[in-house]
C-alpha positions in Angstrom: 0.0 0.0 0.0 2.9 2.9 1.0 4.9 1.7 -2.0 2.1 2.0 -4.2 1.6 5.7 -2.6 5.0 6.6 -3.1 4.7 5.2 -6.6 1.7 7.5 -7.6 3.3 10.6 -5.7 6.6 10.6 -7.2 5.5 9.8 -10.7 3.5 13.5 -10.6 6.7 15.1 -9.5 8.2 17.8 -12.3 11.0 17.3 -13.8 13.7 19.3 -15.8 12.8 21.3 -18.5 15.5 21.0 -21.2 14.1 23.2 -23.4 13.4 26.0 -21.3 15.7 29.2 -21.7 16.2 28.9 -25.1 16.1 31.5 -28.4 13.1 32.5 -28.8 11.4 31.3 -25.6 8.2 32.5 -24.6 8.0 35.3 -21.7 5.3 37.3 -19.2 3.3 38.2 -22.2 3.2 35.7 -24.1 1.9 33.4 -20.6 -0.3 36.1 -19.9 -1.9 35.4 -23.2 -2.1 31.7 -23.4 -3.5 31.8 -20.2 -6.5 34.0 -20.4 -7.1 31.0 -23.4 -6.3 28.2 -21.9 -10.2 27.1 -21.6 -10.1 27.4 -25.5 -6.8 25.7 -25.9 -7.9 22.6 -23.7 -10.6 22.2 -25.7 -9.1 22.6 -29.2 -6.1 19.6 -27.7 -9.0 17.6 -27.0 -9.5 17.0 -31.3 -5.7 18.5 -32.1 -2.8 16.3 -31.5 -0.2 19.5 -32.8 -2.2 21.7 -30.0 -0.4 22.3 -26.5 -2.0 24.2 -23.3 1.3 25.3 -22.2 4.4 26.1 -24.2 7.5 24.1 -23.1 9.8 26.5 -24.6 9.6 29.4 -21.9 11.8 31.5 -20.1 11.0 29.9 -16.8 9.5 31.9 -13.7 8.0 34.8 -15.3 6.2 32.6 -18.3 4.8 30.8 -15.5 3.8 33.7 -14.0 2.0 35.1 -16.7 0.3 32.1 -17.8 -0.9 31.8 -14.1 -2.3 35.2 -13.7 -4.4 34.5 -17.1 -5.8 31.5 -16.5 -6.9 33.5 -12.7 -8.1 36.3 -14.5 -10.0 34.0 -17.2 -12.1 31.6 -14.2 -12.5 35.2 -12.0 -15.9 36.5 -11.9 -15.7 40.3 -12.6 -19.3 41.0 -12.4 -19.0 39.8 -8.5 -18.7 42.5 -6.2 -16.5 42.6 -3.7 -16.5 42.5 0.2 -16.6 46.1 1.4 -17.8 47.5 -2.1 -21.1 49.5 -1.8 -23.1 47.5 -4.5 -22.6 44.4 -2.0 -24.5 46.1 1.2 -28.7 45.7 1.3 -30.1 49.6 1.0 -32.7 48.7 3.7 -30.9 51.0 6.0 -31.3 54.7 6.0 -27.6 55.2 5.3 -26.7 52.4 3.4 -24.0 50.5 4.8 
């Protein structure tokens, strides 16, 4: 049972990226990009073999920075107010919140 554990976490550890760093390899931007449509990517790999969610060939940290803060501002809900904003407060009261 534990080596079949250990199995099934260390096979879902990362490894080395050999092609990251290289000429021409994808920054913030282009992470930021592929991000917000990463929804639309998954979907297209689903029928695409020659389609990838995420580009191997990036210049480490801040691709992966980018393409996080896309795919967080693609599955955020914009149209949800916020705690403390005046829109979220019932105007039962005389004075509002």
């Amino acid at each position: 049972m534990i080596t079949g554990l250990l199995l099934i976490l260390t096979s879902c550890a990362a490894g080395p990226n050999d092609l990251a760093g290289g000429p021409g390899a994808a920054g913030f931007w282009l992470g930021l990009w592929q991000g917000l449509i990463s929804p639309i990517t998954f979907i297209v790999s689903l029928f695409n073999d020659k389609v990838n969610i995420y580009e191997v060939n990036n210049n480490g940290n801040w691709y992966n920075f980018g393409f996080m803060l896309g795919v967080a501002r693609f599955f955020s809900d914009p149209s949800r107010p916020r705690e403390g904003d005046r829109t979220s407060c019932p105007r039962r009261t005389p004075r509002g919140c």
